[in-house]
Each structure stands twice: as structure tokens, then as C-alpha cells.
N, C-alpha and C positions, 0 to 999 in steps of 0.2 A: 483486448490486451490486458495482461494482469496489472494489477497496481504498481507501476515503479515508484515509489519510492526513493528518494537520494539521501546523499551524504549526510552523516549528522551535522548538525550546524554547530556552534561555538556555541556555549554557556552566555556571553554576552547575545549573540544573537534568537536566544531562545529567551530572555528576560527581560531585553530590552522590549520588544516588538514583540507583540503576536501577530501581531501583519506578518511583517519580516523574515518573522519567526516560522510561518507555515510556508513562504515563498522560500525562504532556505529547503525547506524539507520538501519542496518541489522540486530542487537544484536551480531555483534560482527563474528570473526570467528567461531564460534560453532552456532550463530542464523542462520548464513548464511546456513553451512551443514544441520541445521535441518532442515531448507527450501528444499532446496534443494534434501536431500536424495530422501524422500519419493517419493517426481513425479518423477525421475530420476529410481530409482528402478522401479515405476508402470509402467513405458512404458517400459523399458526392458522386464519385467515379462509379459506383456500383448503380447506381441511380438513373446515371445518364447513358452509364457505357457497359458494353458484356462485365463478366467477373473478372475476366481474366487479366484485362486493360486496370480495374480497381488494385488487382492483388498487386501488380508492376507499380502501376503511380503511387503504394502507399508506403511500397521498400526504396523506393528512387527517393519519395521525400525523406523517408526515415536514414535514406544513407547522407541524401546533405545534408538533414539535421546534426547526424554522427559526426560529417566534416566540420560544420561548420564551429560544433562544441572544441573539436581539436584544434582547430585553428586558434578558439581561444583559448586553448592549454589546461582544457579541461579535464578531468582526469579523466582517462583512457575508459576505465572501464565501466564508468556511467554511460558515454558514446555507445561501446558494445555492448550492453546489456540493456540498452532502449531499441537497435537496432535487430539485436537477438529475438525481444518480444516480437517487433514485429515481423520479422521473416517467418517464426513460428506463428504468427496467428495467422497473416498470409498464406502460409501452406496449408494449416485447418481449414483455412475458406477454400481455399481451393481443392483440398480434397473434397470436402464434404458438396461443393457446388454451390452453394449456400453466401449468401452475404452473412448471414446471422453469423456462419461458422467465425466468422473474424474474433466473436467474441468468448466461442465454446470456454476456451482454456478460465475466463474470467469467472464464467458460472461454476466451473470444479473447480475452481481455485479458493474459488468465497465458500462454496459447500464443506470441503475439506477443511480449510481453518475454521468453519463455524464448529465442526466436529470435534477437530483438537483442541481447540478454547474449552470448551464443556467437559472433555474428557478429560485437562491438565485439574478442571478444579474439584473431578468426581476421585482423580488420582492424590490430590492434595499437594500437585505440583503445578501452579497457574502461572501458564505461560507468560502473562503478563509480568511477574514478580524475572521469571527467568530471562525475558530478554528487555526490562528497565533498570532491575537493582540497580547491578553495578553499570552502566551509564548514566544512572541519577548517582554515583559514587557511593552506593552503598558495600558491603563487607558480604562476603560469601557465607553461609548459611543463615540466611534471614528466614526461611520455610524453617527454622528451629523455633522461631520466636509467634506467639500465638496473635498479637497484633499482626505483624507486618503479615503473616499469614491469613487471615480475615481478609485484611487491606486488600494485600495485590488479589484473594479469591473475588470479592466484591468488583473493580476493576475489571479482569478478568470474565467473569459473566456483564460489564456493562461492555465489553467489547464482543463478546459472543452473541449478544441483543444486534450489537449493530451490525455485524458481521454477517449474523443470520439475515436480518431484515434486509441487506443488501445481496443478500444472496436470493430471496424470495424474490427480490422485483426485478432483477436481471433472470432470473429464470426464467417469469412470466412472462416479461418482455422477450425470451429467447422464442419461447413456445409459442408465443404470440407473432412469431417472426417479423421484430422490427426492429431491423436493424441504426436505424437512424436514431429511435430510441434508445435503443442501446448505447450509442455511440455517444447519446449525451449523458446517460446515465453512467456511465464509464468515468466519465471528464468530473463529473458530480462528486462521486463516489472518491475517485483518489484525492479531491481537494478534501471530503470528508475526514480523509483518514490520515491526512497531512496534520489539519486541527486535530484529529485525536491523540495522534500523536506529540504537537506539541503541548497538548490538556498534560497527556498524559505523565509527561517526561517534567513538567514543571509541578505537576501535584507529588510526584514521586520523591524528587528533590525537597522537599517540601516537608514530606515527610520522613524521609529519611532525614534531614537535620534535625528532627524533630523530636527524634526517636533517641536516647542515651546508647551510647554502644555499648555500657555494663548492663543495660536490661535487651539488649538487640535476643540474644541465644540462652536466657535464663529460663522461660519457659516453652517445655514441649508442647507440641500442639496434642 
């Protein structure tokens, strides 16, 4: 499955706690189980039982998971977009035959972003700057200013590093056909990038107070 990710958290919840703070950007303890269940159950099920019994048990859990978040009035569209990963990685493994296939989408998911990471900061537009500025409350055109430009480039290749490097060992581990590795390397990875995420969004903030808004666009890069 690829990395879900959830809801931003509050400002107090990202600076109180970095505990807290990375469990919000899991959606909480019930995001985290929903994550979690499904690949947990498929590689058990794949293990003991044909594929086809694994690809069923892993959307049956992921659909109570979905119930159960609505029940608690959670927002709608975290349910379906955890429930969505997994019926699509379910269908990969099942087309391909493969337990491994559960994970395909996660291997080109991480190759891909490793790709556009590099290529936003050979373009001198680094994605990191473009999807933190303004959720760390900074001001539109900051890629004017030769700091904040550095900044979020430096950023930017340290998330490309980790991005890459997670993409290298779920490869290995895809080729290496093991699945069950995977499956922990997966659970690993998106706690990974939960903390990256909260690193990221509180160094940002950070900096951007830090930074004068009459020197923010005074110099071109």
C-alpha cells in the first residue's frame, strides 16, 4: 500500500508533542490500526491460505476498518482513501499472482517521488518549499527569496535521500520476493515519514518566523 498519510494536525498538536504530533499525522490511533490491519492480515492470510482467500481477508478488514472510523465520525474521506489503497493493492496482487504484488504500487510510488524530489530542485522549484510554505503560514512567492530558496532546496534533497533510500529497500525486498518483509517495511516507512513530516512542518515554521517578510522576495535567486 502506498503511504496514507492523514489529516493535518492542529498547530498546538504539532508543538505540543512530537509523540502526539506524529500519531495525529497517522490519523490518530484508529488511522494508524486501519493502516495497518489490512497488510498485517494479507501477509498472514497469503502465508497460510491460497491468494485469493488473503486478497478477500485484507479488503473485508480494511472495509471494517472504513466502518468502524465512520462510526466514529471520522471524516469520510480518510475511511475511503485507506479502503481505496487497499482494494487497489488487492487487485495488483491478484492480478500479478503474487503476494509481493500487494506492495507493487508502493515500489513506483517511492521511485516516482524520488524522481520529482530531484527534478523540483534541478528545476529550482523544490517541492518541499511548495507543499510546506504556506502550511507553515508562510506568503507566496518565497522561491523569489535566495534563503528560503537554499532552505526548502537543502530540505528537499534531505527528503529525496530518504525517499530514494526507501525506495531501494522495498525494491530489494520486492525482487527478493518477500513479502512479509515488505509488509513490515511498509508499517516502518510510513511511521518514517509521519516524523518527517512533523520535523518538517515545525523546522519550517520555524523558519519562516524567522525570516522578515520585507527581506522574504528582495532577492532573486
Amino acid at each position: 500500500m502506498t503511504e496514507a498519510i492523514e489529516a493535518e494536525p492542529s498547530p498546538d498538536e504539532r508543538l505540543a508533542s512530537p509523540a502526539k504530533a506524529v500519531l495525529a499525522r497517522l490519523g490518530g490511533p484508529s488511522g494508524t490500526v486501519s493502516f495497518a490491519a489490512p497488510i498485517i492480515v494479507f501477509v498472514v492470510a497469503s502465508g497460510l491460505s491460497p491468494l485469493w482467500f488473503a486478497v478477500i481477508a485484507s479488503v473485508m478488514t480494511s472495509l471494517l476498518a472504513a466502518g468502524w472510523r465512520l462510526i466514529r465520525r471520522e471524516p469520510p474521506r480518510h475511511a475511503i482513501l485507506g479502503l481505496a489503497l487497499v482494494v487497489i493493492s488487492a487487485v495488483v496482487a491478484a492480478t500479478t499472482g503474487e503476494a509481493r504484488g500487494f506492495f507493487l504500487l508502493v515500489v513506483i510510488w517511492m521511485g516516482v517521488m524520488s524522481v520529482a524530489l530531484l527534478g523540483s530542485v534541478v528545476a529550482r522549484r523544490p517541492l518541499i518549499g511548495t507543499f510546506f510554505h504556506r502550511v507553515a503560514g508562510g506568503s507566496p512567492g518565497w522561491h523569489e527569496d535566495r534563503r528560503l530558496m537554499r532552505f526548502y532546496s537543502v530540505l528537499t534533497l534531505l527528503w529525496t535521500v530518504v525517499i530514494a533510500g526507501k525506495f531501494a529497500l522495498h525494491a530489494w525486498l520486492y525482487v527478493a520476493n518477500a513479502p512479509a518483509w515488505l509488509a513490515f517495511a511498509n508499517i516502518v516507512s510510513t511511521v518514517l515519514t509521519a516524523v518527517l513530516v512533523v520535523g518538517t512542518i515545525a523546522l519550517v515554521r520555524r523558519t519562516v518566523r524567522a525570516t522578515p517578510a520585507n527581506l522574504q522576495y528582495t532577492s532573486r535567486t
